[in-house]
C-alpha positions as CSV (number, residue, x, y, z in Angstrom):
1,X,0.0,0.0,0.0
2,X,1.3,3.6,-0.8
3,X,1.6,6.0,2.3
4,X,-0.3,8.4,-0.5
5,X,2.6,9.9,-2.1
6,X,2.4,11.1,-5.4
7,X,4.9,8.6,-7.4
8,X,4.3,5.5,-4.2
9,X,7.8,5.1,-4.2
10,X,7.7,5.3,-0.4
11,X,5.7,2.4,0.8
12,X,4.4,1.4,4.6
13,X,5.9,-1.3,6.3
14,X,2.9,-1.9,8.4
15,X,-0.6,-0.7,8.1
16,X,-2.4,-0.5,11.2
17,X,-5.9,-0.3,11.0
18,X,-8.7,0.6,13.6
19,X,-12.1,-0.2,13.2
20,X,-15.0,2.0,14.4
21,X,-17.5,-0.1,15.9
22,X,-16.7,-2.1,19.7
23,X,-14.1,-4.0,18.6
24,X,-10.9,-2.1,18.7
25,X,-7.9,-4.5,17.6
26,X,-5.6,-3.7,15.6
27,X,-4.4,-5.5,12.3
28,X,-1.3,-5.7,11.2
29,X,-0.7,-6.0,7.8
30,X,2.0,-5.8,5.2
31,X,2.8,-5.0,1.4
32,X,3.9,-7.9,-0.7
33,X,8.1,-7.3,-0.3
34,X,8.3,-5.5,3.0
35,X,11.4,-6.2,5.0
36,X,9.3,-6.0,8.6
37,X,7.2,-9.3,7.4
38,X,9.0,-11.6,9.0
39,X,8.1,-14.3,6.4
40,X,10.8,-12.2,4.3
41,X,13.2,-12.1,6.7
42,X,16.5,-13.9,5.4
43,X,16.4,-17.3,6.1
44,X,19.2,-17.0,8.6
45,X,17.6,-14.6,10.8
46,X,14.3,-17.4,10.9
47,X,16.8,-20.1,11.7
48,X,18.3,-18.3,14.6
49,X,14.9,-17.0,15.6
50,X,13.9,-20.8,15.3
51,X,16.5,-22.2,17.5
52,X,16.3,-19.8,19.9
53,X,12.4,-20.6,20.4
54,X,13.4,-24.4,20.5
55,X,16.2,-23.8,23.4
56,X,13.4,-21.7,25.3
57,X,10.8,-24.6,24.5
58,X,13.6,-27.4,25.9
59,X,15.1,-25.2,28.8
60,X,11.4,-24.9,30.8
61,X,10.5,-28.9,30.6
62,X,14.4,-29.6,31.1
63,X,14.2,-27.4,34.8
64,X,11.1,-29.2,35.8
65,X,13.0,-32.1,36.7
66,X,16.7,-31.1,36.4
67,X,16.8,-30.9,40.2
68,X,15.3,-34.3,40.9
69,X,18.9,-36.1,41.3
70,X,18.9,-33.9,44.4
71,X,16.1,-34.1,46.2
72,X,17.3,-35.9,49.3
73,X,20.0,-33.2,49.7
74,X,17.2,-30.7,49.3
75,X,15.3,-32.6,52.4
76,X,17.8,-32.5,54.2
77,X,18.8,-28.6,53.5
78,X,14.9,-27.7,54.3
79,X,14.4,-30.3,57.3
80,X,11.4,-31.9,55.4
81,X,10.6,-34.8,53.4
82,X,11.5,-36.0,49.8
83,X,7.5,-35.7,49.2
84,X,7.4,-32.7,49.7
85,X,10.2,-31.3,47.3
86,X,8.8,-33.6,44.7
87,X,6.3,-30.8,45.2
88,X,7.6,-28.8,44.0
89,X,8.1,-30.2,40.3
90,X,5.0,-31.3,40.5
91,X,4.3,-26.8,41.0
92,X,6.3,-26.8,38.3
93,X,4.7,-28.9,35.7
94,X,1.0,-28.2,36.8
95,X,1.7,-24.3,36.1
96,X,4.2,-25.0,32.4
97,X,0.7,-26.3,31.6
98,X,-1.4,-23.7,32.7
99,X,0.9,-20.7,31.6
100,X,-0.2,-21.4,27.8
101,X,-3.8,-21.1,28.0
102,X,-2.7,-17.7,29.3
103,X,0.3,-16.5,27.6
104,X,-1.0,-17.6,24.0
105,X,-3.8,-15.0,24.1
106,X,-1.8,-12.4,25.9
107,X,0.8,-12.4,22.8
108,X,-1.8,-11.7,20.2
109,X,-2.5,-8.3,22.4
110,X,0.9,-7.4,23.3
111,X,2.7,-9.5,20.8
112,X,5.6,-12.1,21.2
113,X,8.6,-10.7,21.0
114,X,7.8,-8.3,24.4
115,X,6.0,-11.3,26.0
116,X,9.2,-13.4,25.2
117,X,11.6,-11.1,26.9
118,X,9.4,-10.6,29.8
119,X,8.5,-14.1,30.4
120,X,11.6,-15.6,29.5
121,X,13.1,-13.0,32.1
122,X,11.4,-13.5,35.0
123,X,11.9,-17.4,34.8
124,X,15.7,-16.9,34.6
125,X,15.5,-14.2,37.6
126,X,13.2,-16.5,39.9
127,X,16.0,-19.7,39.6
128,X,17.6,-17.3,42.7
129,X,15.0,-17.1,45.1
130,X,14.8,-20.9,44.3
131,X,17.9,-21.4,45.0
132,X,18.0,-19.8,48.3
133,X,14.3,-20.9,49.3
134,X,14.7,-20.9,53.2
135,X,11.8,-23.7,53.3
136,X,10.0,-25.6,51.0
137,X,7.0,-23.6,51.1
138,X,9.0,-21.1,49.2
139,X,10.6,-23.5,47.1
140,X,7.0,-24.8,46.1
141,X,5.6,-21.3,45.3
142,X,8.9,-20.1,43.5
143,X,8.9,-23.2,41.2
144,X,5.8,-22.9,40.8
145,X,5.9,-19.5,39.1
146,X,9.0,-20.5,37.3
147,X,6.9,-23.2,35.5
148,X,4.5,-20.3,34.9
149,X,6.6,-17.8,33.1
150,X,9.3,-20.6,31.6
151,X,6.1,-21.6,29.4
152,X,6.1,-18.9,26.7
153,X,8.5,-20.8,24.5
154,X,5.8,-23.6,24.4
155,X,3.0,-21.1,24.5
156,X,4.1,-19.5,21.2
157,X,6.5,-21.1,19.4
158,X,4.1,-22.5,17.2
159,X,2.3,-19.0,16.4
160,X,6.0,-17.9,16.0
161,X,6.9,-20.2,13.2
162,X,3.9,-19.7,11.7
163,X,4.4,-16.0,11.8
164,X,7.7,-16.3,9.9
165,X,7.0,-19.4,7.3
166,X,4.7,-19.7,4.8
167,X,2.4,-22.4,5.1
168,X,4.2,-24.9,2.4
169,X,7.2,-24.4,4.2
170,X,6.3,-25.0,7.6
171,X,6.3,-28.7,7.3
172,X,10.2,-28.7,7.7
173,X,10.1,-26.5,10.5
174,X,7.9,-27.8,13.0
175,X,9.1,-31.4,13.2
176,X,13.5,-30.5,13.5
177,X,12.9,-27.8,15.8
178,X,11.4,-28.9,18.7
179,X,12.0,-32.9,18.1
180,X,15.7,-32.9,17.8
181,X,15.9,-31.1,21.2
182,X,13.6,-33.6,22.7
183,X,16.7,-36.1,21.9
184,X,18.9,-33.8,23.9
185,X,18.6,-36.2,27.3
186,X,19.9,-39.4,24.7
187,X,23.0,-38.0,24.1
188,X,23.8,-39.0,27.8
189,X,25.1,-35.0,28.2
190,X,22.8,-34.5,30.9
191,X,23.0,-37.9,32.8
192,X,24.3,-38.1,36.5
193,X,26.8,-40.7,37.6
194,X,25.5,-42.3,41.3
């Protein structure tokens, strides 16, 4: 679309458009070759973008039990029992599924990217309070966020992908990305000896 110029040479990169009526959403949309689609971004920049939601999608499932090699140390450190930091993965995993019936919507108001660095954020940040949870109440609650927020990557990678792929070339997308990363715990990189 021409920004109404007189020759069009200087085109929009996105059109936002409000309607009138209740409903005040606005839609993004862009002309056929503009560089801030990302479906024609270079097809390094989707790869990296690609990975990156893939190691976000792997890191949140990966802390839900990464810990579990230490929970009798952990009982011991809190004076309580090993049923009661198994807990807290299980505060973990309950809220990495509730955190995308929640964060999905929220990124088609506020958009990915922002949701991304907020979310992705605050998961890294609240590993330190759960670290140095002084009991496992704490512990419970903080891991229980973390599974919360660590969710986005899984919330919206899919909507991601499809942001930045056409349709015909989605099909070798989805199934490398987040597959080959599932494979990571094979490899024997993340095993404990004992």
């Amino acid at each position: 679309m021409s920004d109404g110029t007189a020759n069009g040479a200087h085109e929009r990169s996105a059109l936002l458009s409000f309607t009138e009526d209740d409903d005040s959403r606005k839609i993004v949309d862009f002309t056929d070759w503009d560089e801030e689609d990302p479906r024609n971004w270079p097809k390094s920049r989707k790869l990296i973008n690609v990975g990156i939601i893939a190691l976000m999608a792997v890191l949140s499932p990966l802390a839900s039990s990464m810990f579990t090699p230490g929970i009798a140390q952990i009982a011991q450190d809190l004076n309580t029992s090993g049923e009661m930091v198994i807990g807290a993965t299980t505060g973990f995993v309950v809220f990495l599924g509730i955190g995308p019936l929640i964060l999905a919507p929220l990124s088609e108001t506020f958009g990915r990217r922002k949701l991304y660095l907020i979310c992705f954020s605050i998961f890294a940040l609240l590993q330190i309070p759960t670290a140095l949870s002084p009991n496992v109440a704490t512990l419970i609650a903080v891991r229980a966020l973390s599974g919360f927020f660590g969710s986005v990557g899984i919330a919206n990678g899919g909507g991601t992908i499809s942001d930045m792929f056409h349709p015909s070339e989605r099909a070798y997308v989805f199934p490398p990305a987040p597959l080959s990363f599932l494979q990571i715990r094979n490899l024997g990189i993340f095993r404990t000896v004992g």
